[in-house]
N, C-alpha and C positions, 0 to 999 in steps of 0.2 A: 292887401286887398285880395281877394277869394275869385277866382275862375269864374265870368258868369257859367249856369249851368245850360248843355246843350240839349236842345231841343229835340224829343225822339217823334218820329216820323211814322205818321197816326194814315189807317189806310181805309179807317169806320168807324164812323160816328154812330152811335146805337140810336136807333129810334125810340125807344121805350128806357127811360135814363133816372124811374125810380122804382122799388119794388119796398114793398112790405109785407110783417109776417100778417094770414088773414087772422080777422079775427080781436084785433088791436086798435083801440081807436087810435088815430095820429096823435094826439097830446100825449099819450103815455109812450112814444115810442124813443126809443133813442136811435141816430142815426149815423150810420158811418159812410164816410165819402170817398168813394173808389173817384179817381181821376181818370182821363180819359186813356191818359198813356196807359195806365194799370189797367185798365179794361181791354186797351189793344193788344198787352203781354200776353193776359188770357187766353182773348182770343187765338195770337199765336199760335204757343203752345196749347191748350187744352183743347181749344177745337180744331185748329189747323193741321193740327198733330206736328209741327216742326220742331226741328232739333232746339236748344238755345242758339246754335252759334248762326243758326239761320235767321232766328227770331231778332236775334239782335241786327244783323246785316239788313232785315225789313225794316225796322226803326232807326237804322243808322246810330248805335250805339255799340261801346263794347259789351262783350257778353255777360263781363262781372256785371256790368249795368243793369243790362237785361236781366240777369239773373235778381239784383237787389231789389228793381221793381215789380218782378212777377213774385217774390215771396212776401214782396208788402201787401198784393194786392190780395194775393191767396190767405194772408193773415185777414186783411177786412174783411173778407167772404166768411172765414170762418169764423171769426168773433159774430157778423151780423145771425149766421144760419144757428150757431149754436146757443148764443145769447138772445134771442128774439129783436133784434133790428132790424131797421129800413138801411137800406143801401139806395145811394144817392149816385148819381155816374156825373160827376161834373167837374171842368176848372182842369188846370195843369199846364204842364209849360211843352205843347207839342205844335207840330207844322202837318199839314194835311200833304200825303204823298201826290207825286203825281199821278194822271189818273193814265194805263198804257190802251194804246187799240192796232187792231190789226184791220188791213182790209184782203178781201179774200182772194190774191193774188200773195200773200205773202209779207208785207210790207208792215213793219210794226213801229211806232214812236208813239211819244210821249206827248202829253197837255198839261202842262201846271194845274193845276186842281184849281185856282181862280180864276183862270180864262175860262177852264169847261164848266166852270158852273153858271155862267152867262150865257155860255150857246155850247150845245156837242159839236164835232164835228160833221159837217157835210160829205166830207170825200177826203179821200187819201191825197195827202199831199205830195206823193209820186206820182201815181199812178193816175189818179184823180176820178175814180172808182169810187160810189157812193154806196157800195157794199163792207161795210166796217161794223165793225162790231168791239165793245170793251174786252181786254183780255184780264179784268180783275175782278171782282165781286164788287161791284158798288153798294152794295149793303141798301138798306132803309135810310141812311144819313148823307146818302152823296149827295150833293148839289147843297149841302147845308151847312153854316158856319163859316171859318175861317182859314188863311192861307199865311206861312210864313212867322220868322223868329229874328230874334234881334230887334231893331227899330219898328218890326210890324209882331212884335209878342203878342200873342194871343192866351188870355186867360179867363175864367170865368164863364166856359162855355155851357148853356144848358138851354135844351128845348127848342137848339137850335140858333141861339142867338150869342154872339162874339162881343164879350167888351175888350175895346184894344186898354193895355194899359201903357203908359207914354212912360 
C-alpha cells in the first residue's frame, strides 16, 4: 500500500483561475489544468523570486518536491502559451497556510486560515492593541475556500468553492 501523498501548503488562492488564447472560441479550445499547488510553486519562485529550498519550506515539502511540481507546472504553461490553450487553475491536494499578523508594538502570531476567514482579528492577544496588521499578502483569494488535509482533504477547488472528498 503506497504513502498517502502530503499535502503542500497553499499561501493564495488566485482570483482570476482561467485564461484563454484571445481570439479562440471555447469549443475549439483545448485546456490544460494547472492545480493550485503548481500555481503556488510559481508563484514562489517566479514571482517571489525565492530560492527552491525556501519555496519548498513555504509549502512544507521537500525540495526534490518542489522542484517536481514547479517543472510540471512550468511544462503546462508552456504547452498552454506555445500551443494555443486555456489554462484552467483548479483541484489538488493542498491545506491553506496560516494567515501571520503583527500588532505595532512588536507582537507577532499566527490564525489558522479557517478561524480568520470567519472574523480577523480585533486586537493583539498580548498586548491587546487593536492596531494589527497582516504580515503576508493575502492575495485576491484570502477569506476564500478551504482549510486542512487528511480526514478534511480538500479537492476540487475552483471559483472559490471547496468540495470535501470523504
Amino acid at each position: 500500500m503506497s504513502r498517502p501523498p502530503k499535502c503542500r501548503r497553499v499561501a493564495f488562492l488566485p482570483g482570476v483561475t482561467y485564461f484563454k488564447p484571445a481570439g479562440i472560441p471555447l469549443r475549439a479550445l483545448e485546456e490544460v489544468r494547472l492545480s493550485v499547488e503548481e500555481a503556488e510553486a510559481i508563484r514562489l519562485k517566479d514571482l517571489e523570486g525565492l530560492e527552491q529550498e525556501q519555496g519548498a519550506e513555504k509549502m512544507n515539502v521537500s525540495r526534490p518536491t518542489f522542484q517536481r511540481v514547479l517543472a510540471s507546472a512550468r511544462l503546462k504553461m508552456a504547452d498552454a502559451l506555445l500551443n494555443g490553450k486555456a489554462i484552467r487553475i483548479e483541484g489538488g491536494n493542498f491545506e491553506m497556510s496560516p494567515l501571520r499578523f503583527s500588532c505595532a508594538y512588536g507582537h507577532e502570531w499566527d490564525v489558522p486560515f479557517d478561524t480568520a476567514t470567519g472574523m480577523l482579528p480585533q486586537f493583539c492577544p498580548t498586548c491587546k492593541t487593536p492596531e494589527i496588521v497582516p504580515l503576508q499578502t493575502l492575495g485576491t483569494g484570502w477569506g476564500r475556500g478551504g482549510y486542512g488535509c487528511g480526514a478534511r482533504r480538500r479537492r476540487g477547488w475552483q471559483k472559490g468553492r471547496i468540495s470535501t472528498i470523504k
